[in-house]
N, C-alpha and C positions, 0 to 999 in steps of 0.2 A: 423432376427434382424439387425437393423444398427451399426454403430458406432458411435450412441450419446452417449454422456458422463454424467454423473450426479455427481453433492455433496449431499450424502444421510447424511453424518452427519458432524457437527464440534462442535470445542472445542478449548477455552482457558481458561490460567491465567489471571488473573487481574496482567495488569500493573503498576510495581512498582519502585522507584523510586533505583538506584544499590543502594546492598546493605542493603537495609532495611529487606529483608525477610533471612534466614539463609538456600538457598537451591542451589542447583548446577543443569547441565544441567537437570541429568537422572531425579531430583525429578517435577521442572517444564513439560518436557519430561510425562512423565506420567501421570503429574496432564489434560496437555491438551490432550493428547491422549487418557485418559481415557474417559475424556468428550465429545469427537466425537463419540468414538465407544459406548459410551450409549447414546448420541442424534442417532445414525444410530441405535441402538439395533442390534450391530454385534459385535462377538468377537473377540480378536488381530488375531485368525488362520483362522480368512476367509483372512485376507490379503495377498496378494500374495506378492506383492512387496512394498518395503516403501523407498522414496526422504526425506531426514533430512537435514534440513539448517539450516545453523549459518556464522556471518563471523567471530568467535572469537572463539567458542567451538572446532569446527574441528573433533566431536565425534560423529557421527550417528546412528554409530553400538552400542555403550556404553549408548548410552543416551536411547535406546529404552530398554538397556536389562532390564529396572526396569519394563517396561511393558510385555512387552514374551519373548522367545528366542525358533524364530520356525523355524530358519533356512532358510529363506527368503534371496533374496537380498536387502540390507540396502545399498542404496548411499548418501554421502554426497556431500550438494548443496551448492557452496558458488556463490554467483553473484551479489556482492555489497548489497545496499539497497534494492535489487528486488529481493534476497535470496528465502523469502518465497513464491513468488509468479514463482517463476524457479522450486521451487519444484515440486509447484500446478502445473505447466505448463508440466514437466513433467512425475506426474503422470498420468495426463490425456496423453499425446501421450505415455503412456504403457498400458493402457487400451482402446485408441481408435484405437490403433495398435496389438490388438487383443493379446498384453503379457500378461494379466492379465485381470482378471474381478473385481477386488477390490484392489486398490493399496490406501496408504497411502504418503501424505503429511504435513508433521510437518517442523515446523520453532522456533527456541529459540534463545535467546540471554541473553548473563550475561556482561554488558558492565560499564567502568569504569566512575566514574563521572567526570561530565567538559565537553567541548567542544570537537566534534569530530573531530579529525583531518585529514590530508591531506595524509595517507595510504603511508608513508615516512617508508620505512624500511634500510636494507642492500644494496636492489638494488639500482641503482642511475634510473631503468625506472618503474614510478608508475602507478598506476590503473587510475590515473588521469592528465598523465604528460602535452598530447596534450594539457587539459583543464585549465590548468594553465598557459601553453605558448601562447595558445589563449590569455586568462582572463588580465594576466599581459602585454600584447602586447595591446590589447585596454585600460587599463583602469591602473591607479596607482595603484600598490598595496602594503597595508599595514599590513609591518610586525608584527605589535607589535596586529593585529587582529587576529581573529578563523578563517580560512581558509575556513568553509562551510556556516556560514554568510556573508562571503566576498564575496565569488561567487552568492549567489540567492540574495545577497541585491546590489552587482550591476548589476546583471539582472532586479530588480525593479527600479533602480536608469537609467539605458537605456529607460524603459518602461517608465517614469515620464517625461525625455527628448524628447523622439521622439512623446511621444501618449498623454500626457496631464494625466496623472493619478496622483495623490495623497497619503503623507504618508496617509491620512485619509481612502482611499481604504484600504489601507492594515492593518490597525488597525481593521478595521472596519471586515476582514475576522480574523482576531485571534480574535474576542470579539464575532463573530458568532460561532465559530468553539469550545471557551470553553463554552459558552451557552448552546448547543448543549451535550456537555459532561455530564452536571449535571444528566443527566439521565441514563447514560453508568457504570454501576458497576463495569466494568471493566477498565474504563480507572485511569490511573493516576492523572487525577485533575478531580474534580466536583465541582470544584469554579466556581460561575457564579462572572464575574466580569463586571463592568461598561465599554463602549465602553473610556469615560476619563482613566481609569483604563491599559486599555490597550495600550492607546495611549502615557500613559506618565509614564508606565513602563520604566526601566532601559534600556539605546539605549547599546544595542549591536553592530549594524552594521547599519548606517542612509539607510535605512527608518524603519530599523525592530526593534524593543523592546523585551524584553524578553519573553513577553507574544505573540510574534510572533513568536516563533522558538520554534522548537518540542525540548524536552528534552531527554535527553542520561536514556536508562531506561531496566531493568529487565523483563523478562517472555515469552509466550510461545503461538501458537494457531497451530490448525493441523484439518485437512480436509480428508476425506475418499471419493474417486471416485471410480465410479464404471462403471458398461456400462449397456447397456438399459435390457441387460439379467439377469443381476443380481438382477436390479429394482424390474422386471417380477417376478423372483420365488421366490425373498423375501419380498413380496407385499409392497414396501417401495415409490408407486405412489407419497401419499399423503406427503409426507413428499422431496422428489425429487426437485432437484432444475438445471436446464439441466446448463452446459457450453456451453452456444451455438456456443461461437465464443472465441480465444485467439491468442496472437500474441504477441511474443519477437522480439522487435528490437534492433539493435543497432547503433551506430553513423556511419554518413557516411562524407565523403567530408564538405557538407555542414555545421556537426557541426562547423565548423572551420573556417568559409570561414566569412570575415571581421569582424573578432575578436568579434564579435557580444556575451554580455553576454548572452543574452538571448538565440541565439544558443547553447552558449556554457553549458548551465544547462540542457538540454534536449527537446526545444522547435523540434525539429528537428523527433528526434526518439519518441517523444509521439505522434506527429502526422501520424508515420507511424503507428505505431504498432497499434492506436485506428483508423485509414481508415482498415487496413487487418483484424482488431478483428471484427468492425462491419460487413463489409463486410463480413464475414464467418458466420455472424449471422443474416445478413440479416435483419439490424435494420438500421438505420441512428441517428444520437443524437437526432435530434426530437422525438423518441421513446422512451428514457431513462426514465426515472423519478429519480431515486437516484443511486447516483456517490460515491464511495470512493474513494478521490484522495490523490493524493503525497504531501501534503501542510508540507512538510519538514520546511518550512517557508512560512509567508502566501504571498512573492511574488510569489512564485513556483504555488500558487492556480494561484493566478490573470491569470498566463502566458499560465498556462496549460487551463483555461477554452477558451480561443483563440484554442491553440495546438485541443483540442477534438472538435472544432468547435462551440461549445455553442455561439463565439461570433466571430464577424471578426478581423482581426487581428489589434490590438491598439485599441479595443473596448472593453476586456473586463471588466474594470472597469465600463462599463455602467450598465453591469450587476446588480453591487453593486447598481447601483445609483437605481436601481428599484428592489434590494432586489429581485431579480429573481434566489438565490440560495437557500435560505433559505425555510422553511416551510412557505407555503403560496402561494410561488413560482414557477416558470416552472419547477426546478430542489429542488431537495435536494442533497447538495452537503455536505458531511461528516455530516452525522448525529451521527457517535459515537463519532465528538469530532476531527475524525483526528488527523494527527500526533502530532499536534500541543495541544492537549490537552487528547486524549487517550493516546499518548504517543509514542515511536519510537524503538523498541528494536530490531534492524536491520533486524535478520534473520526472525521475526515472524510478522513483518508488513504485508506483504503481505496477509499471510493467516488469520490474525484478518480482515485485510478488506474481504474478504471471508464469515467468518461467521457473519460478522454486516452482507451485502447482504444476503446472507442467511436464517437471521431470518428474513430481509425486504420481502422478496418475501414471505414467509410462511405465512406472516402475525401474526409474534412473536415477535418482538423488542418493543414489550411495550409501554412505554412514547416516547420513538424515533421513532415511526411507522408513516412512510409515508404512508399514505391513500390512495390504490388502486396502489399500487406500482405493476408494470406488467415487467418491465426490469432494469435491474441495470448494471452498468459499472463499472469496477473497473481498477485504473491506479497506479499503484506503480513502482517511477523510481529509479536506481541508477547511482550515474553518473561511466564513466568506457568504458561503460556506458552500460546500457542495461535498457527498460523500456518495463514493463508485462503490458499489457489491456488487462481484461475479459471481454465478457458479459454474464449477466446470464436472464435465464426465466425460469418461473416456468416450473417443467413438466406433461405432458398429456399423459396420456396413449393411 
């Protein structure tokens, strides 16, 4: 046997808005746990080890005990926005490192409503202190703003300056990206709204509207890996979905180097980490077909479709101009909706883009199903910074 890696099942909650639902970590915890390990048709004590992420819970071990308590080691993952996708990252290097043959990743979040802010505690050095001494060293910065709209909306306000792009670009990716959602039972909006609608929502931060920026939100998704031995003796081919390639980066020098927003929100570290993820999978983005990306706001799409190479760099709003992300398209890029309309609930973005890819490769996402879908990417970043890209392909026995 090798060391390929598999996701034999996943599971979430539907994304909800804080607060609406009357449940805490362990209940969401189990509600998505449970649903991987009946999409795998495996029980909590084949897992050998299980990665539990949250940035705000902090309870790994507590949050599973509603599901078993088999004496497993339970670690908790925290690593900004790319939580759940650190987990998934490191369940698979304990399963491809021969610790485990079935290891568990879950990601949850219970998060406060409002604008998230700039991770300002007791310490005077934050998660994101470089990126703000960048940010406010190139560009004014305004107090009386939300601190993570300021950042990716002057990353789109550099991109509009140097490359010719348009608020209309970026309306134009949140009016696809909740379109897109109406079909997603799980996300948090299924409003299809008018591309007017989007554009002349409430400004948050110029160029981005409300309907441009993902919202602060509730719930849960969790993924089971396993390795190709396991596949074998629990005939779970048909359902196998391989990791071919992953890769965590994080900021180097260059995020920082001429105050550059656009550096500074992770243009930098996405393109490392999706060169080393493809490369390990031995795909190039001409291969891809459907992407779930970090569209934390939809200028973080525009910047990132450059970052993964889809377009050259201060091209990619061309993209849009030829609707080359959408269904129809070269790509499908966020078919559940993305953050921006599934929803964003820190620790479990990651691994909800997991199982949207997931059900794409199976040929199970339903109304959402990209047609003939053979590779999928997924890019989930936090600034901090550290950004996860998978790729996945179906598997072959």
């Amino acid at each position: 046997m090798t060391n390929r890696t598999f996701v034999v099942g996943v599971g979430m909650t539907k994304f909800e808005k804080p607060g609406s639902r009357d449940w805490d970590y362990p209940d969401m915890a189990k509600e998505a746990v449970g649903n991987a390990l009946q999409d795998a048709g495996v029980p909590y004590d084949k897992i050998e080890m299980a990665y539990a992420g949250s940035m705000y819970g902090s309870m790994g071990q507590r949050a599973l005990y509603e599901t078993g308590m088999t004496g497993i080691p339970v670690m908790t993952v925290m690593n900004a926005c790319a939580t759940g996708s650190s987990a998934l990252f490191l369940a698979r290097q304990a399963v491809r490192g021969g610790l485990a043959d079935c290891a568990l990743a879950l990601g949850m979040e219970k998060m406060k409503k409002g604008s998230l802010g700039a991770g300002v505690g007791e310490s005077k050095v934050t998660i994101i202190d470089h990126h703000l001494r960048s940010m406010t060293a190139g560009r004014e910065w305004e107090l009386d703003k939300a601190p993570m709209p300021q950042m990716f909306g002057n990353a789109g306000r550099e991109h509009m300056e140097k490359y010719g792009s348009t608020p209309e670009h970026y309306a134009w990716i949140g009016w696809k990206n909740h379109k897109h959602s109406v079909n997603n039972p799980y996300a948090q909006f299924q409003t299809e709204y008018s591309f007017e609608d989007v554009k002349n929502a409430p400004m948050i931060f110029d160029p981005l509207t409300k309907l441009q920026c993902s919202p602060t939100s509730d719930g849960a998704a969790a993924a089971v890996v396993v390795s190709e031995r396991f596949v074998d003796e629990h005939g779970l081919w048909d359902q196998a979905v391989e990791i071919a390639g992953h890769h965590i980066a994080t900021d180097t020098p260059e995020s920082f180097a001429d105050n550059s927003s656009i550096q500074v929100v992770g243009f930098g570290v996405s393109q490392l980490a999706a060169r080393k993820a493809m490369d390990e999978a031995q795909v190039s983005i001409e291969d891809v077909d459907v992407i779930e990306l970090h569209d934390c706001f939809s200028a973080n799409e525009l910047i990132t479709y450059e970052a993964l190479g889809m377009a050259g760099v201060g091209e990619g709003h061309k993209l849009i101009d030829d609707k080359a992300t959408t269904y129809g398209g070269k790509w499908v890029v966020n078919p559940s909706g993305g953050l921006i309309s599934k929803g964003h609930p820190l620790g479990a973005t990651g691994l909800a883009q997991c199982a949207e890819l997931t059900w794409q490769l199976r040929g199970k996402a339903g109304k959402r199903q990209v047609e003939g879908a053979r590779v999928a990417l997924q890019h989930n970043i936090g600034l901090g910074s550290a950004c996860a890209v998978a790729v996945y392909k179906p598997a072959s026995a």
